[in-house]
N, C-alpha and C positions, 0 to 999 in steps of 0.2 A: 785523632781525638774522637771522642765516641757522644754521637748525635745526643741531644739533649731528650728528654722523654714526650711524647706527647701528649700534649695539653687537651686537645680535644676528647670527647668521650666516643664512641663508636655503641652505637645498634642497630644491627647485630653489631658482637665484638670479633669475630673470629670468621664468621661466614656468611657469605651470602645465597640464602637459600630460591632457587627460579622452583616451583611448582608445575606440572605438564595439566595438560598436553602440549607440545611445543609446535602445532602447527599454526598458531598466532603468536604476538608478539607475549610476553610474559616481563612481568615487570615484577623487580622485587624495590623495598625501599631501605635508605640507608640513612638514618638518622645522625645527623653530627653536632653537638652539646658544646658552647664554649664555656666553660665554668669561670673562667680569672675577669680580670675586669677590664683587661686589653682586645681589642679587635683583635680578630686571626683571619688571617689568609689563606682558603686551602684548593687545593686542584683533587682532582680523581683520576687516575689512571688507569690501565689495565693493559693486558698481555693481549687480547684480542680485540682489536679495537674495532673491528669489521664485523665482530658480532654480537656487537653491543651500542645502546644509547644512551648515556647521560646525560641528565639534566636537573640540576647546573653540575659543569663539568669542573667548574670555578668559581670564586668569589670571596665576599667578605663573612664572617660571621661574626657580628656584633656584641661586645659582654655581654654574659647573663643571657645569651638566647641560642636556639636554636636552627637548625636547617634539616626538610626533608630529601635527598637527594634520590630521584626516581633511575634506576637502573632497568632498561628494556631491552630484552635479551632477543634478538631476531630469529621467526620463525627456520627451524629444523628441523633432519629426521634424527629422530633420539635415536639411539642403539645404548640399551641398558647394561651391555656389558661393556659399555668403553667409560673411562673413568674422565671425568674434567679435570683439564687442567689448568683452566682457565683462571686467574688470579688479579685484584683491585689493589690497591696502593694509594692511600690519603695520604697527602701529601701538605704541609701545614709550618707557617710560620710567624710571627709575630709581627703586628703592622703596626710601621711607625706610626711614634703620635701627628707626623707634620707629613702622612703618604698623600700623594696626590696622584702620583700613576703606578697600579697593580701590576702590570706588566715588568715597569721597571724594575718595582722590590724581588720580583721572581730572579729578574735579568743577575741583581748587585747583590741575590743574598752568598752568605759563604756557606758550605757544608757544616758546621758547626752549628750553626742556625735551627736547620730545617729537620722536620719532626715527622715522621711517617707510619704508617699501621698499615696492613697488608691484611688483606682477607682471602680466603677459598672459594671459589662457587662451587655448588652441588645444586642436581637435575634432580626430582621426584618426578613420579609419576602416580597419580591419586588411586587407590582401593576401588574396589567394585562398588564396595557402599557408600565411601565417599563421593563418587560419581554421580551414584542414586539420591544423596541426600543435596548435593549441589544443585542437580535436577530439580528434585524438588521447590528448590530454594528458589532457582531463576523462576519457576512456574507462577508460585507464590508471589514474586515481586512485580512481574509482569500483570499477574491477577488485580493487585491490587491500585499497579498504576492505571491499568485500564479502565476499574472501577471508578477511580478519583477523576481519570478523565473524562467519563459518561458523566460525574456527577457534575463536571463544571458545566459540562455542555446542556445537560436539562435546567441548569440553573440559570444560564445564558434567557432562555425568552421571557422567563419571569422577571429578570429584573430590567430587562426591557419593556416588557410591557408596563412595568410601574413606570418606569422613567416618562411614559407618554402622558401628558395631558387630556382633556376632554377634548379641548379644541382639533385635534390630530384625532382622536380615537371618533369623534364624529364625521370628522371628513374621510377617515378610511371607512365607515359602513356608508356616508353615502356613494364613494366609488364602487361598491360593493353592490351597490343597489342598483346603479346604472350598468355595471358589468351584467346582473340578473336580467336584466330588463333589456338589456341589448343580445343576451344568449334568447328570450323569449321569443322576442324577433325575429333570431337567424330561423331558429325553430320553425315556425307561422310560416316564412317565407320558402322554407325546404318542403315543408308538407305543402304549400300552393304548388309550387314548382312541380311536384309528385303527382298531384289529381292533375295539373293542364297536360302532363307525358302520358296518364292513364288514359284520359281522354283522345287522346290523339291517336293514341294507339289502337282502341278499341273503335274509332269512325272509319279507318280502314278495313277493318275486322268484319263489322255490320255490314256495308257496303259490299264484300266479297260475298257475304254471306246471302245476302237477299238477292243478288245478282243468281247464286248458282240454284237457290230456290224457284226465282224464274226460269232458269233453264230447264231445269228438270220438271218442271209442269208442263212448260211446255214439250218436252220431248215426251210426258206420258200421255200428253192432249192428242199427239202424234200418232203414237205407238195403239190409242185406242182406236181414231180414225180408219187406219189402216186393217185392225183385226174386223172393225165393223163393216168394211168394206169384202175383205176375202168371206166372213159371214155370209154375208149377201150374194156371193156371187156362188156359195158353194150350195146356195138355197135356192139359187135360180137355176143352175145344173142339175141340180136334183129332181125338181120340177120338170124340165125340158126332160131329162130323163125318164120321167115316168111315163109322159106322154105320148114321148115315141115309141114307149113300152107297150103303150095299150095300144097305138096303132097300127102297130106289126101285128100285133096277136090278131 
């Protein structure tokens, strides 16, 4: 006997298209419509289940509404000349008015029942310009989320500072004034600190100083005694000399 038609509506109807690059995961999405006025029950399938993620892989869909079902196809290496063969399968029944366990209706339905649509998947891989224009786009988006979030953040201390009171906003400048007043301090006390190490260093300094000025006076006090002495004695030989010069003659 030949399966009843399926109730559900399928978008896409026919295929399911993944988009590249494929070295992330890639998700495509699969829209399911219940048009009649009864619940439906549907699963998802597929031929590779190892390289794919649905979610939801099952469930209910309620008259009159819809479901997105996200299909993420696990990073690979594409090779453009191998063909997929990779193939989905909805799979879809009608749920009793009195269902209480989903599992079961799957477990007790007959072949007759159950209502199914198969789809293709097919890999793309985007144009040069569509690259550039994606490019683009992420730039763009990024641009402008970083802008909205600069804008919150400059807007952060303006409405904080409204939010504060006089009372708060006086006692933050007098801490402000005692932090001043305690930097002037450190200040006063670093520069004392400075002239009493200058000081100390230069009494040393002096001290050497005048010590070697003493010496040196004194060794020229020395050095003059001593020429004034050979002076003398070479003026008293001279003398002596003369004399005995004139008494020979």
């Amino acid at each position: 006997m030949a399966r009843p038609e399926q109730v559900l509506l399928l978008e896409p109807q026919q295929e399911l298209k993944f988009r590249g690059p494929f070295t992330d995961v890639v998700t495509a999405t699969l829209k399911l419509t219940n048009p009649t006025d009864r619940n439906v029950c549907f699963k998802v399938k597929t031929t590779a289940p190892r390289r794919y993620c649905v979610r939801p892989n099952s469930g209910i869909i309620d008259a009159g509404t819809s479901i997105n079902v996200s299909v993420m196809l696990q990073p690979f290496e594409y090779d453009p000349n191998e063909k997929s063969k990779h193939k989905f399968m909805v799979q879809s029944i009608l749920a009793p008015r009195d269902m209480t366990d989903m599992e079961g209706v799957w477990k007790e339905a007959k072949s007759d029942e159950l209502m199914d649509s198969k789809l293709r998947c097919a890999f793309e891989m985007p144009l040069e310009n569509d690259k550039a224009h994606e490019s683009e786009s992420s730039k763009t988006v990024s641009f402008s989320t970083s802008t909205s979030v600069k804008t919150e953040h400059s807007a952060l201390p303006k409405s904080a500072s409204a939010s504060l009171d006089d009372g708060e906003v006086k006692k933050i400048m007098e801490e402000c004034r005692q932090l001043q007043m305690e930097v002037q301090r450190l200040r006063e006390e670093n520069k004392q600190i400075r002239e009493d190490d200058g000081l100390r260093k230069r009494k040393p300094t002096q001290t050497a100083a005048s010590h070697s000025s003493t010496m040196a006076s004194t060794a020229m006090t020395k050095d003059e005694g001593l020429s004034t002495r050979i002076l003398a004695l070479c003026l008293l030989f001279f003398v002596i000399g003369a004399i005995v010069g004139k008494l020979v003659l």
